[in-house]
C-alpha positions as CSV (number, residue, x, y, z in Angstrom):
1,X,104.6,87.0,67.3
2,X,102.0,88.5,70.0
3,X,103.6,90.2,72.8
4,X,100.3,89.6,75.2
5,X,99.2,86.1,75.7
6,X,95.8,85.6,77.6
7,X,95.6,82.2,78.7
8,X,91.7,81.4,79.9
9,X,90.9,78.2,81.0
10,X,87.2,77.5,81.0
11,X,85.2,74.0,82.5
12,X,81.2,74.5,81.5
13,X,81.7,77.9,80.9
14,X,79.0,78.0,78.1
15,X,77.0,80.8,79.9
16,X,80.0,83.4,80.0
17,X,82.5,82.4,77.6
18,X,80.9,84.4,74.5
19,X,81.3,87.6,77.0
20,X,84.8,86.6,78.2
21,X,85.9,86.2,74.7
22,X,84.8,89.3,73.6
23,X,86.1,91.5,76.3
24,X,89.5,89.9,76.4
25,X,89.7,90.6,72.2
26,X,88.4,94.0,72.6
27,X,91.8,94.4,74.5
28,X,93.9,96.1,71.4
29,X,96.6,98.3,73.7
30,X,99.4,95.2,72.3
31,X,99.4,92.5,69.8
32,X,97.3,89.8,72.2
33,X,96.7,86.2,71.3
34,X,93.8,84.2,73.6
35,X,94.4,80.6,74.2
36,X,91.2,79.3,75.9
37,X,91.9,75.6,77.5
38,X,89.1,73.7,77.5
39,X,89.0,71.8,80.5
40,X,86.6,68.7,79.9
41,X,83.5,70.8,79.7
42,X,80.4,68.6,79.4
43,X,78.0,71.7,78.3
44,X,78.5,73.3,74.8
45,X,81.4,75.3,75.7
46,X,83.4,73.6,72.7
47,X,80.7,74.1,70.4
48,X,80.8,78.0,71.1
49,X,84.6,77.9,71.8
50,X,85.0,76.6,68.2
51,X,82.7,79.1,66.9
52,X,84.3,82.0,68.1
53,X,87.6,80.7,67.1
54,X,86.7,80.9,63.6
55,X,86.1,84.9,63.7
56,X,89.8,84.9,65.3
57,X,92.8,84.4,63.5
58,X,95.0,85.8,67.3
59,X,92.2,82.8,69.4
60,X,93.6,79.4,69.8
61,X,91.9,76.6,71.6
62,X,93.2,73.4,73.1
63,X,90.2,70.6,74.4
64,X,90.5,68.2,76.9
65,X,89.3,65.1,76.6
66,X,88.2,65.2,80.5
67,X,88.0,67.5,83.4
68,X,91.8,67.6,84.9
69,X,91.6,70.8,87.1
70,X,92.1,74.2,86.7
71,X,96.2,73.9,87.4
72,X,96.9,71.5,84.5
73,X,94.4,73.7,81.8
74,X,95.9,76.5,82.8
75,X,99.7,75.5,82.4
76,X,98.9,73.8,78.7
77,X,97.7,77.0,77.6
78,X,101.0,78.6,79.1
79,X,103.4,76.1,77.4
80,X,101.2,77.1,74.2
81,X,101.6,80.9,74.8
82,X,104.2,82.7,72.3
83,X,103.7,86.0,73.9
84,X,106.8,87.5,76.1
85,X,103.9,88.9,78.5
86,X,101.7,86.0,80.0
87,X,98.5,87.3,81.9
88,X,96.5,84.4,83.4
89,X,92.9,84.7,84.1
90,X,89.8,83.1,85.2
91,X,87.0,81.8,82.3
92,X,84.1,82.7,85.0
93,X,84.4,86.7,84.4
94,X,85.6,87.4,88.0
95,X,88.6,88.9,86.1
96,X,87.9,92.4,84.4
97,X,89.5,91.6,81.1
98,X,89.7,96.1,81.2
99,X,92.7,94.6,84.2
100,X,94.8,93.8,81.6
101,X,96.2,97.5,80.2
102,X,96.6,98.2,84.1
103,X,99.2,95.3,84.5
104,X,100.9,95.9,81.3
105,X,101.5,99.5,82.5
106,X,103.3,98.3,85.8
107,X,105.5,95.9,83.6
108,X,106.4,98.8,81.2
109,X,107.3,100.5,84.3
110,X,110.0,98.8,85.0
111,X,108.1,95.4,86.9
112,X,109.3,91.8,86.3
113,X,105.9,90.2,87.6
114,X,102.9,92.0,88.3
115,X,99.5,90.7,90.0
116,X,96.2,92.0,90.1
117,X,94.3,91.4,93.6
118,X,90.5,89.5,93.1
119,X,89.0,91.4,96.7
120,X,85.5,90.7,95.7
121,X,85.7,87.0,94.8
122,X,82.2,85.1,94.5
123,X,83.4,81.0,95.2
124,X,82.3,79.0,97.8
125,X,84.3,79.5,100.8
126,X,85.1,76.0,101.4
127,X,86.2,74.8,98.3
128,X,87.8,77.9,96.4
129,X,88.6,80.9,98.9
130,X,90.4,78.9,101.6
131,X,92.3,76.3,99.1
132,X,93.5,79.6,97.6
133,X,94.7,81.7,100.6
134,X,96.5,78.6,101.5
135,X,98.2,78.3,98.4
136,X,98.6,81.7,98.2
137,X,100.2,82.4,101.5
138,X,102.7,79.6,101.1
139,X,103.6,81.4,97.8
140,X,104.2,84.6,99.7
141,X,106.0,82.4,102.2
142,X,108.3,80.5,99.5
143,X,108.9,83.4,97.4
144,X,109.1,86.3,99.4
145,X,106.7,87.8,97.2
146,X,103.3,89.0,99.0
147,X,100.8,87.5,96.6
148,X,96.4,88.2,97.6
149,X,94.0,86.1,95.2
């Protein structure tokens, strides 16, 4: 049973997953099992996806049919997660996979949830920054919890 799952979703992510892949596995602080959601891609991305997944008996990956969004990839590769530690993250590299011994020391300091902070993020304004400081500010708002993307 891995105690870290990474759960990546990924829509025509054919020019970064390789590097995503690699760095997240590189990660050997804990037992850590990948689950990379496919999410409709229309470039090779499965092609690759299932040729890394061969190398990678701790990689699992689940392929939509079609492009659903980001939210729904992202919670079928949670309800496929066996780890007790969940660490989502972005399939365009704007996560530093290195991130992930950083939050696992907070939680093994006592923390329930931690968050890491994106304060350089490189979306369209428009469509992906303001969407998310929306959603995240009504999440701070709900929960009590101040999240930043």
């Amino acid at each position: 049973m891995p105690q870290v799952s990474v759960v990546l979703p990924v829509f025509n992510g054919a020019a970064t997953i390789d590097r995503a892949v690699e760095s997240i596995l590189a990660q050997s602080m804990r037992d850590l099992e990948l689950i990379v959601v496919d999410d409709g891609s229309t470039d090779n991305t499965a092609a690759l996806l299932a040729e890394a997944a061969k190398d990678h008996d701790t990689f699992k990956v689940i392929s939509f049919k079609r492009n659903v969004g980001q939210t729904p990839a992202m919670m079928a590769g949670i309800d496929h997660a066996k780890g007790s530690v969940i660490v989502p993250m972005d399939g365009d590299l704007q996560n530093d996979p290195a991130d992930i011994g950083v939050l696992l020391d907070k939680l093994d300091e006592g923390y329930g949830v931690v968050s890491g902070w994106r304060k350089d993020r490189q979306d369209s304004y428009w469509s992906r920054v303001v969407p998310s400081r929306i959603a995240n500010a009504l999440i701070s708002w709900v929960s009590g919890v101040p999240l930043k993307d």
